[in-house]
N, C-alpha and C positions, 0 to 999 in steps of 0.2 A: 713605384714607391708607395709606401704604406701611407693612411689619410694620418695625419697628426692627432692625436687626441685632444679635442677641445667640450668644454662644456661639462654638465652634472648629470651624473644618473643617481636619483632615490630610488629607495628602498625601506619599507616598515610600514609606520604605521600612516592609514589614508583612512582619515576619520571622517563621520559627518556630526559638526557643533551645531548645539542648541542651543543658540547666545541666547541668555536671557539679563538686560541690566533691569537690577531692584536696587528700590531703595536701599537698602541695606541689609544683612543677613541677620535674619530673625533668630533667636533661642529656639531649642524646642518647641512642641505646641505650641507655637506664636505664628505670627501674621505680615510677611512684608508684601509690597507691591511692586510688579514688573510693570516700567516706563517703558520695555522695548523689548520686541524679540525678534531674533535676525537666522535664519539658516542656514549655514556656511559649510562649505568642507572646511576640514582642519587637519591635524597631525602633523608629525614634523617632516614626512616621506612629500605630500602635498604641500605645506607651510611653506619648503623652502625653494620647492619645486616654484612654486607661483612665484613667491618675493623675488628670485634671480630672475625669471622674466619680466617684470614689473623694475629691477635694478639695469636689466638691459635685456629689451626685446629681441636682440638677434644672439642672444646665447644660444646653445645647442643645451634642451632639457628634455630628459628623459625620465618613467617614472617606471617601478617596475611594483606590482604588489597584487593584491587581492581585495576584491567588493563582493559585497550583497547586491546579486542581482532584485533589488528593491526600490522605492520608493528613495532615501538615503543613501543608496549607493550612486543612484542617476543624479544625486545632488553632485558628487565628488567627479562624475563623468562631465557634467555640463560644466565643471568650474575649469575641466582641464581643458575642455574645447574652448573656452572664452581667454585661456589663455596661450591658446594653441600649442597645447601639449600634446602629442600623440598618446591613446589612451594601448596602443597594442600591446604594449608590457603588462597592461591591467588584466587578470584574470577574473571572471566573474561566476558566482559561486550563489546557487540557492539552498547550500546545504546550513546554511546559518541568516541568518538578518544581519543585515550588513552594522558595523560598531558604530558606537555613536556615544558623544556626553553631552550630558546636560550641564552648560557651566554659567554658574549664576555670578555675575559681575557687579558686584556694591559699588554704588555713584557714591556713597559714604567714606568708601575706604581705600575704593581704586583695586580693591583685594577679587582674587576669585579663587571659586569652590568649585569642584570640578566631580560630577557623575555619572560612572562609565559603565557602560553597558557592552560586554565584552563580544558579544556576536562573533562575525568572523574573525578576529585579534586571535580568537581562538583555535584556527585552522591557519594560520598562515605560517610557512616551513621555507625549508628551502630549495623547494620546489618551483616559487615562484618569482622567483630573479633570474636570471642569466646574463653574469655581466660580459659572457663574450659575447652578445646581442648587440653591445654597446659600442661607441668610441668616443667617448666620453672619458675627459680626464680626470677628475671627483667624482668618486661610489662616496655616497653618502647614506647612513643606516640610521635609524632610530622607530622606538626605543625599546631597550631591552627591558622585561619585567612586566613586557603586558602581553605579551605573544609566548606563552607556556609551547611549544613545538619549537620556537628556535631557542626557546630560555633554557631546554630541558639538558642537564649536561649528557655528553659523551661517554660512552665509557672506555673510549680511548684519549681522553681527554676533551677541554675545552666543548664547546656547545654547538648548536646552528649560528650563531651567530659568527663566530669566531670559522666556522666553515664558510661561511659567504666572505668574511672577509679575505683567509686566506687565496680564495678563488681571485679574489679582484685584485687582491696586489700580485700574484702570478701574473694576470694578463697585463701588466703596466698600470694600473689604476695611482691614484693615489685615493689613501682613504680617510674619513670624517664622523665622528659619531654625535647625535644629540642623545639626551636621555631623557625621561620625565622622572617628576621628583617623587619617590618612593621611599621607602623605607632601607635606610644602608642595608639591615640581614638580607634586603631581596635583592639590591643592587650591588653589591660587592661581590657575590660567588658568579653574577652571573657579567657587570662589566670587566672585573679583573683580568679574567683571562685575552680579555680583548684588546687592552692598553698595545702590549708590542704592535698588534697590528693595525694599529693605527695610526698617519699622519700626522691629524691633527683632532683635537675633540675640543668642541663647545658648551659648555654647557653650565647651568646657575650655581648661586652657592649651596641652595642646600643641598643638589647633585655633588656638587664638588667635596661639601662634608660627608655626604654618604661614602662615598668612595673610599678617600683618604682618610675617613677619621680626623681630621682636621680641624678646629671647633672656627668657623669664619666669622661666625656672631657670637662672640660669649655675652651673656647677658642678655642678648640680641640685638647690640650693636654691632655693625659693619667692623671688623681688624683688618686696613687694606695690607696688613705685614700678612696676616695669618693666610689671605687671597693668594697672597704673592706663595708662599711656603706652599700650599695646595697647589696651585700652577707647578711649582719645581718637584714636588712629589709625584705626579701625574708625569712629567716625564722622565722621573725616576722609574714611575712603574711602567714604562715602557715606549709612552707616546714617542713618537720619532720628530718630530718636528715643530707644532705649534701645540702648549696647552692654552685656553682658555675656558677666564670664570666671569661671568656677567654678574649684576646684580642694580636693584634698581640705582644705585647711586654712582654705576658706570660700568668699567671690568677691567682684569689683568690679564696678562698672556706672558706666557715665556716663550720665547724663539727660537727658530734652530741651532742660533748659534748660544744659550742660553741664557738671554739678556730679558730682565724683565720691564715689561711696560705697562702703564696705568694709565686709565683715562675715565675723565668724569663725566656723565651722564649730561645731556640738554639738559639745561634749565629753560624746560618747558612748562607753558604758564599751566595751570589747573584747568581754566576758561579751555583747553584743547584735549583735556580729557576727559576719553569715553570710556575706555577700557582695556583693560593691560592683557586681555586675550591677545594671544600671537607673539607676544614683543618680544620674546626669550626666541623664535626661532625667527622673527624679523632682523635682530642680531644676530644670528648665525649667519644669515642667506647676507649680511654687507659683510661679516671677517672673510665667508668663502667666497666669498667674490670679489674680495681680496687678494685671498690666497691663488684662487684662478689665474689673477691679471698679475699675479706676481710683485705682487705691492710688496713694499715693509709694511712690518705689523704694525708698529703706530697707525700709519695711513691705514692699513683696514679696521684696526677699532676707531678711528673719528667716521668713518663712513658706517661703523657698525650702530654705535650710539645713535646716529643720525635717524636710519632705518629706524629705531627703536623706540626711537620718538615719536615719529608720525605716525607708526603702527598704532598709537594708544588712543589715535584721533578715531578709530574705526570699532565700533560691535565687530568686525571678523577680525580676520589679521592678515589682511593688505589693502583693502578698500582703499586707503590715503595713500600706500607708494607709490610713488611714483620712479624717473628712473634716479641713477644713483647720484645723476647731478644736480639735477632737482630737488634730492632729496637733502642734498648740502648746502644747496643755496637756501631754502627754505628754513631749515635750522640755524642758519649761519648767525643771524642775528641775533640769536636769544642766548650764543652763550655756554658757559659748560656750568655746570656746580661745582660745588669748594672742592676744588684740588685734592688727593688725598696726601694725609701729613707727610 
């Protein structure tokens, strides 16, 4: 009898951050000061790979992608051996400096700025995954728009991206996407074609306004209606099963069966934050570890929120998780914010 598929295999981007918290983010020619600096891996291929072991150690996580054999890449190595991730899916490459940003986290604003230095993001195709390597039941991808070899379209259609997907839903996968927040012209030609084949996708508002055209902030107030409309658009444009939209004041999802659900953010105190590096794919890694275990979605977005919260207690993005019941008990008291109307 065949092994059941359980557990996550990533793919994309495995990045090394440069956390830096400053005081605040300076004008121009001006002058702030850094209180800290931390060197973490990052990306959303690693981000979410860590958070599911860190939500529950005896997961099956797999990561599959490309480093710079450098200084920076042995950062993203060591983080996956501390969290006993097998690195064999890593391919490692001197043909570039392995990627990396510099993201500067204002104790002023809770906001971050984010400088990426593309290295290998530059070389990675579809060469380096192989989900029949796997059996793992979530192929998880992200992000489309910084990797120009899988972004590049087809000219028999759709792109590398939408190639790796195809492959993983053949072999029984189910599939997840995150994205980084870019520019709609560069994210719509190159997400669009990927919606069908996709499960479910995660990802913030202003991903969610790229995509859809959507406006989720007019003025640049949160419309939990306008969230809600973007979730049912995303699986108009093809998503199969869950959309979700995050955002700091909590998130929505539409369902398989297409029931939408909303849920408010911890009301976590300020005194617990560090910085909001990570928390977008801390909330990812509690909805798919939802969706793994089979939950309803309400139950994975209060477990996601949760995640997302203690992420902000950390310079990286997972130092504070713990597993995912831990991570409910520890939030439980404090609470959610105002409802949305």
């Amino acid at each position: 009898m065949a092994e059941r598929r359980s557990g996550v295999l990533t793919f994309g981007s495995f990045i090394t951050d440069h956390n830096l918290a400053i005081e605040s983010y300076p004008p121009e020619d001006q002058t702030t000061f850094i209180a800290r600096r931390h060197l973490a891996a990052g990306g959303p291929g690693y981000n979410i790979a860590a958070n599911l072991r860190r939500l529950d150690p005896a997961m099956r996580v797999e990561c599959h992608g490309l480093l710079g054999d450098d200084e920076n890449g042995k950062v993203v190595l060591d983080a996956l051996a501390r969290h006993g991730i097998s690195a064999n899916g890593m391919t490692l490459t001197r043909e570039a400096p392995q990627v990396y940003v510099e993201v500067m986290a204002s104790q002023a604003t809770g906001r971050r700025t984010f400088f990426f230095f593309r290295g290998t993001a530059d070389l990675l195709d579809e060469s380096h995954v192989d989900p029949s390597a796997s059996r793992a039941r979530i192929f998880h991808v992200g992000a489309p728009g910084l990797h120009p070899r899988l972004d590049r379209p087809h000219p028999d259609g759709g792109n590398g991206w939408t190639r790796v997907l195809a492959r993983a839903r053949a072999l029984g996968f189910r599939t997840n996407m995150e994205m980084a927040s870019l520019e709609g012209d560069t994210l719509r030609p190159i997400v669009r074609p990927c919606l069908p084949l996709l499960d479910s996708i995660v990802i913030n508002d202003l991903e969610g306004e790229a995509v859809t055209e959507i406006d989720i902030r007019p003025e640049g107030a949160l419309d939990w209606e306008a969230a809600g409309r973007a979730c049912r658009r995303l699986r108009e444009m093809g998503v199969r099963q869950v959309a979700a939209i995050h955002f700091p004041e909590g998130a929505v999802a539409v369902d398989t069966e297409g029931a939408l659900h909303a849920q408010a953010a911890v009301q976590w105190p300020d005194s617990r934050i560090v910085s909001a590096v990570g928390a977008g794919d801390a909330f990812a890694a509690g909805l798919v570890y939802g969706l793994h275990e089979g939950w309803p979605v309400p139950r994975g977005l209060a477990l996601a929120v949760s995640v997302a919260a203690l992420c902000l207690e950390s310079l990286d993005t997972n130092g504070t998780i713990g597993t995912w019941q831990a991570c409910e008990a520890e939030t439980a008291p404090y609470g959610y914010r105002d409802a949305p109307p």
